[in-house]
N, C-alpha and C positions, 0 to 999 in steps of 0.2 A: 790685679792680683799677679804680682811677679814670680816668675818659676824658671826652673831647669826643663827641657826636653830632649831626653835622649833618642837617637836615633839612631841606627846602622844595622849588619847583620844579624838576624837573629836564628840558634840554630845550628846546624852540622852541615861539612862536604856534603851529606849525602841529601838534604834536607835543608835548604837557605832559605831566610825571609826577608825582606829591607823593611822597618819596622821602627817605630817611634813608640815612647812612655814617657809619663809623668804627667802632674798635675795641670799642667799648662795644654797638651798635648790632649789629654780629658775633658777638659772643659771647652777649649774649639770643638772637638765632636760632638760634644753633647750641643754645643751651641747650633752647628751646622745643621743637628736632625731638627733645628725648630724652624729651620727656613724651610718658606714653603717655594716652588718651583718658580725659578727666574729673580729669586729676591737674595737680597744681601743685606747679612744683620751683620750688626759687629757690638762690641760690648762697650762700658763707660769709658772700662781702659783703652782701647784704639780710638774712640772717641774722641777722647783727650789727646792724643796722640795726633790727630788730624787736623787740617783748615778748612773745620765748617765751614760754610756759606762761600767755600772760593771753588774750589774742589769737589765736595757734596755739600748735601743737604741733607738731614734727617724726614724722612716721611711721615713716622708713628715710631711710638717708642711704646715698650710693656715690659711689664714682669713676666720673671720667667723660673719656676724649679725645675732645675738642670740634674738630674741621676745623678748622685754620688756628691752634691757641691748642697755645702751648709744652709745656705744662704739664698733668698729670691738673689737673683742678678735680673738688673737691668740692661732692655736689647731694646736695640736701632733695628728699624730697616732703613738703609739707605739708599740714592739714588744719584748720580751722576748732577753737580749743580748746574751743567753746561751740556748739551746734546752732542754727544758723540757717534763715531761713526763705527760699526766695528765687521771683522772680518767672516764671523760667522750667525748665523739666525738661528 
């Protein structure tokens, strides 16, 4: 699902926000609130986007009604295809 996401000040001198909208911009949040702690989903579209099986691997996949989005979407959790090392725990 291809989209615009706008981003920048929102707001007055006296009153600034740094702040992001639109459809594309909605739907990673609503996606993000399905992840549960330590996991990383991503949608059909970044999916397709990636090199399965070299880079990651899909864990589990499921349906998902996301607030505000017409449609079930289908989510990955995914997982590193290769043991990495990383800076923080």
């Amino acid at each position: 699902m291809p989209g615009q996401v706008v981003v920048g000040n929102i707001g007055s001198d006296a009153r600034a926000k740094y702040g992001g909208g639109g459809v594309c911009g909605h739907i990673t949040s609503r996606i993000q609130e399905q992840a549960r702690k330590k996991q990383i989903l991503i949608s059909d579209a970044v999916l397709d986007k990636t090199t399965q099986g070299k880079d990651l691997q899909v864990k589990s996949s499921f349906p998902a009604d996301l607030k505000g989005v017409d449609q079930a979407m289908t989510l990955h959790v995914i997982e590193p295809a290769k043991p990495y090392k990383t800076l923080c725990t």
